[in-house]
N, CA and C atoms as a LAMMPS dump frame, in Angstrom:
ITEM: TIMESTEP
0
ITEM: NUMBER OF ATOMS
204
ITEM: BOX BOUNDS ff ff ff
-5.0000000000000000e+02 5.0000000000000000e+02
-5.0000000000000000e+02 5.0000000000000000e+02
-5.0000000000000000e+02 5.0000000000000000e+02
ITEM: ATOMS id mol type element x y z
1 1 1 N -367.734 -273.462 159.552
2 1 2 C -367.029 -273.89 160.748
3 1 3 C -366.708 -272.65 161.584
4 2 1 N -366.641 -272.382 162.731
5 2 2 C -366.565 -271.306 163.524
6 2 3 C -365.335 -271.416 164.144
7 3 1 N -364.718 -270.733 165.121
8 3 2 C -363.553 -270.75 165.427
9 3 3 C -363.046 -271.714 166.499
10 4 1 N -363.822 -272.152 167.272
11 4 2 C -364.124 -273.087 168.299
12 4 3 C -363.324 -274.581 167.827
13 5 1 N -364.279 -274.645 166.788
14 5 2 C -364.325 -275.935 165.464
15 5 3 C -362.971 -275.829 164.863
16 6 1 N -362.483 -275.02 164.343
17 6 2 C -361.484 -274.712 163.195
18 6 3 C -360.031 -275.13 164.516
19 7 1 N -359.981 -274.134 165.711
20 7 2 C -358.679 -274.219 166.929
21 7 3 C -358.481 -275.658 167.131
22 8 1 N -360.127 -275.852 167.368
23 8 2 C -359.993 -277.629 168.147
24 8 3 C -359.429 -278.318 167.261
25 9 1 N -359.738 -278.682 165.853
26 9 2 C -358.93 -279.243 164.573
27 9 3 C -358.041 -279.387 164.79
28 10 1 N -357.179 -277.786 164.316
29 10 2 C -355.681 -277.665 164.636
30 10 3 C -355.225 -278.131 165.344
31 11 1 N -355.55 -277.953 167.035
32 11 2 C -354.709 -278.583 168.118
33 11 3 C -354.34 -280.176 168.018
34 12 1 N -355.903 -280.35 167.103
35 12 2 C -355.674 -282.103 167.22
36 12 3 C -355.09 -283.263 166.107
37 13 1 N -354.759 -281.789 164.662
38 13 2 C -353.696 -282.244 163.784
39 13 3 C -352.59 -282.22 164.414
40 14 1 N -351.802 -281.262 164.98
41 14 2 C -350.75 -281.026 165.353
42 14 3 C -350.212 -281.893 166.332
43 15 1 N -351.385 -282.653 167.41
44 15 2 C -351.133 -283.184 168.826
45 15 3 C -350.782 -284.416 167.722
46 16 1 N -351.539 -284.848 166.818
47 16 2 C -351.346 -286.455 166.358
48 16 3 C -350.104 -286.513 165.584
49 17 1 N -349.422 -285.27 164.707
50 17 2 C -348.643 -285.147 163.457
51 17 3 C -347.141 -285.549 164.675
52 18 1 N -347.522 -285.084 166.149
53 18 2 C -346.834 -285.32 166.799
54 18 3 C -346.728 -287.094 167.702
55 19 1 N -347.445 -287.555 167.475
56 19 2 C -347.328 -288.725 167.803
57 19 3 C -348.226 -289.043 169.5
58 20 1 N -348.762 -287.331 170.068
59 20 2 C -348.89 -287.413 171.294
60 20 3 C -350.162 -287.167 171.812
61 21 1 N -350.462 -288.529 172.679
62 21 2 C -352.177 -288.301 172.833
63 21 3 C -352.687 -287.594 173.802
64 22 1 N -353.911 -287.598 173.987
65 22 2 C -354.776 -286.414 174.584
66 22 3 C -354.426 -286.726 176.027
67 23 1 N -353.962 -287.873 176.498
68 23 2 C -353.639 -287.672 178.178
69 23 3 C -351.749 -287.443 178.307
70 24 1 N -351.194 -287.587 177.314
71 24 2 C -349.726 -286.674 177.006
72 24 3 C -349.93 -285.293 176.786
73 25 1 N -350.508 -285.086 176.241
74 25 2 C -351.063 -283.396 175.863
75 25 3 C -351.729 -282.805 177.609
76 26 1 N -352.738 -283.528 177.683
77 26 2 C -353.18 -283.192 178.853
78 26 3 C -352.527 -282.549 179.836
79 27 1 N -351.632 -283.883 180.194
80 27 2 C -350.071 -284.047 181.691
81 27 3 C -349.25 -282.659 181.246
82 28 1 N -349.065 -282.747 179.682
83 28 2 C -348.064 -281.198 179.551
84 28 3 C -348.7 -279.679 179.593
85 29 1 N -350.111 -279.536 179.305
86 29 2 C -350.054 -278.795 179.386
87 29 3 C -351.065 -278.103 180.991
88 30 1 N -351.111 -279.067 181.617
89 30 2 C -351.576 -279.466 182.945
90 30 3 C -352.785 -279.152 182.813
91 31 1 N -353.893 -279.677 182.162
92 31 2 C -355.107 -279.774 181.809
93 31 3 C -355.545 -280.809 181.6
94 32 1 N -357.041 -281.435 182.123
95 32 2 C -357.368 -282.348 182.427
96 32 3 C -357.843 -283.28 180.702
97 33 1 N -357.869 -284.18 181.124
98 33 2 C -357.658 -285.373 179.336
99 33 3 C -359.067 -284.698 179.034
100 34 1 N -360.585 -284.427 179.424
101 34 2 C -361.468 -284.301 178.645
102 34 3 C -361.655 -283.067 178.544
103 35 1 N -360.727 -282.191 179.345
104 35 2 C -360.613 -280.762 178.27
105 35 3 C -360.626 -280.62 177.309
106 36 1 N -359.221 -281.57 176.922
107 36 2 C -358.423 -281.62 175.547
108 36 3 C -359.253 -282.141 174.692
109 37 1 N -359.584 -283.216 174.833
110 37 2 C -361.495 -283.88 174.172
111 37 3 C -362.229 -282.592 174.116
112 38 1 N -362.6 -281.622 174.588
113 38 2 C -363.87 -280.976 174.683
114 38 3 C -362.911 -279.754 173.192
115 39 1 N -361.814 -279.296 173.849
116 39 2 C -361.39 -278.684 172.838
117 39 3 C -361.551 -279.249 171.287
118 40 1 N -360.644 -279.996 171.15
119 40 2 C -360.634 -280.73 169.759
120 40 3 C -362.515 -281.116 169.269
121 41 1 N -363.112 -281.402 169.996
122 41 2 C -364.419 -281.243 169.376
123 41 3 C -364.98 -279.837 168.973
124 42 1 N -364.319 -278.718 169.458
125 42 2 C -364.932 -277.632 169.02
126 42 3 C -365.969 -276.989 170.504
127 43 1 N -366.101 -277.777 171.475
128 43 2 C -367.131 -277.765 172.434
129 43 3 C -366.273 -276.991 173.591
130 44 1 N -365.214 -276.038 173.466
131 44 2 C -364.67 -275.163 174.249
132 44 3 C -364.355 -273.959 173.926
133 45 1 N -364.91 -272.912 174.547
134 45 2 C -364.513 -271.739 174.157
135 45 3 C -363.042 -270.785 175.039
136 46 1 N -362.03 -271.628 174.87
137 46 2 C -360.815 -271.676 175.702
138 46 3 C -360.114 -270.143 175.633
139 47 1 N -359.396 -269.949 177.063
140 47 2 C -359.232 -268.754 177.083
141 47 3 C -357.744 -268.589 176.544
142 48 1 N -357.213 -267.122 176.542
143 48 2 C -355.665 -267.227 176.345
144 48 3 C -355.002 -267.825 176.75
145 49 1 N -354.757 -267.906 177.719
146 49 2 C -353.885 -268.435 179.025
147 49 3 C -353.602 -270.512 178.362
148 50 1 N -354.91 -270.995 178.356
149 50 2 C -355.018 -272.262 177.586
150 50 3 C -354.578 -272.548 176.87
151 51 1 N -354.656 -271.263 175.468
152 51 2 C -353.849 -271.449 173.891
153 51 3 C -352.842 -271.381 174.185
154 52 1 N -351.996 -270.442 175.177
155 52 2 C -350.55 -270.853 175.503
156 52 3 C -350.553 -272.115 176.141
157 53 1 N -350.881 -272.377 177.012
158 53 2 C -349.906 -273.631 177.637
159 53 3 C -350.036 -275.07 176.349
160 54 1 N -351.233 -275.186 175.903
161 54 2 C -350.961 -276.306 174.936
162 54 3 C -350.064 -275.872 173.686
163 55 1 N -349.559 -274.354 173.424
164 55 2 C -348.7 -274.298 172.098
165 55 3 C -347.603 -274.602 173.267
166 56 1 N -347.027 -274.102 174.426
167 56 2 C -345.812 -274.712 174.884
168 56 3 C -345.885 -276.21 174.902
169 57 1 N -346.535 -276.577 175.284
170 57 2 C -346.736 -278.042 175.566
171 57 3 C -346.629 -279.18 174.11
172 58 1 N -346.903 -278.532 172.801
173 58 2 C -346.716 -279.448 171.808
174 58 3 C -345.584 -278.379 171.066
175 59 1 N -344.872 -277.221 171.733
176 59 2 C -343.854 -276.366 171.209
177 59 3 C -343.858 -275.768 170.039
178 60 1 N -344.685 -275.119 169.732
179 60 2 C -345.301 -274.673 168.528
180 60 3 C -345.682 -272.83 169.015
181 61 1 N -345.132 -272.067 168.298
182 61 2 C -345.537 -270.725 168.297
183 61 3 C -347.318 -270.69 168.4
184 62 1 N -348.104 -270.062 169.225
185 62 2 C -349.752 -269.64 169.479
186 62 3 C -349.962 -269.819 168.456
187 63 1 N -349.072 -268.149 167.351
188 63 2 C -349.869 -268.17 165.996
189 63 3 C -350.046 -269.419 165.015
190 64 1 N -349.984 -270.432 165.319
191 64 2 C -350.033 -271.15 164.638
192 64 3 C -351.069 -272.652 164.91
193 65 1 N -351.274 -272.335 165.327
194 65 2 C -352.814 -272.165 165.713
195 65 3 C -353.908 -271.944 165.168
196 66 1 N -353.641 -270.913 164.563
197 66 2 C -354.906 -270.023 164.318
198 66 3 C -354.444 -269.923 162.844
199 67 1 N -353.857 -270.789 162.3
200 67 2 C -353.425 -270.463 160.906
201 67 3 C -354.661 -271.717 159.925
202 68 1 N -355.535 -271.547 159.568
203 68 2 C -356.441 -272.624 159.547
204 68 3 C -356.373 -273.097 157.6
């Protein structure tokens, strides 16, 4: 699994463990719903700026994230 694969996972355990779907995630972290789709498939190679606003947006420290 590569890192792409492994982030997108995470974001999309964490978005569900939270109860909140990909166009709630979206609206918070002001990114469009098939971003968040493209991420969680692994099919985005997202920049910094991105990994922050969705860890503010589901309130979760970056590093954790990347904790796989």
């Amino acid at each position: 699994m590569d890192i792409k694969e492994a982030y997108g996972k995470k974001v999309k355990a964490v978005r569900k463990s939270q109860n909140v779907s990909q166009e709630k995630l979206a609206e918070l972290a002001e990114l469009d719903r098939t971003y968040i789709s493209d991420i969680e498939n692994g099919k985005r190679n997202v920049s910094i700026e991105t990994v922050l606003k969705i860890a503010k947006a589901l309130d979760k420290p970056m590093v954790s994230f990347f904790e796989f």
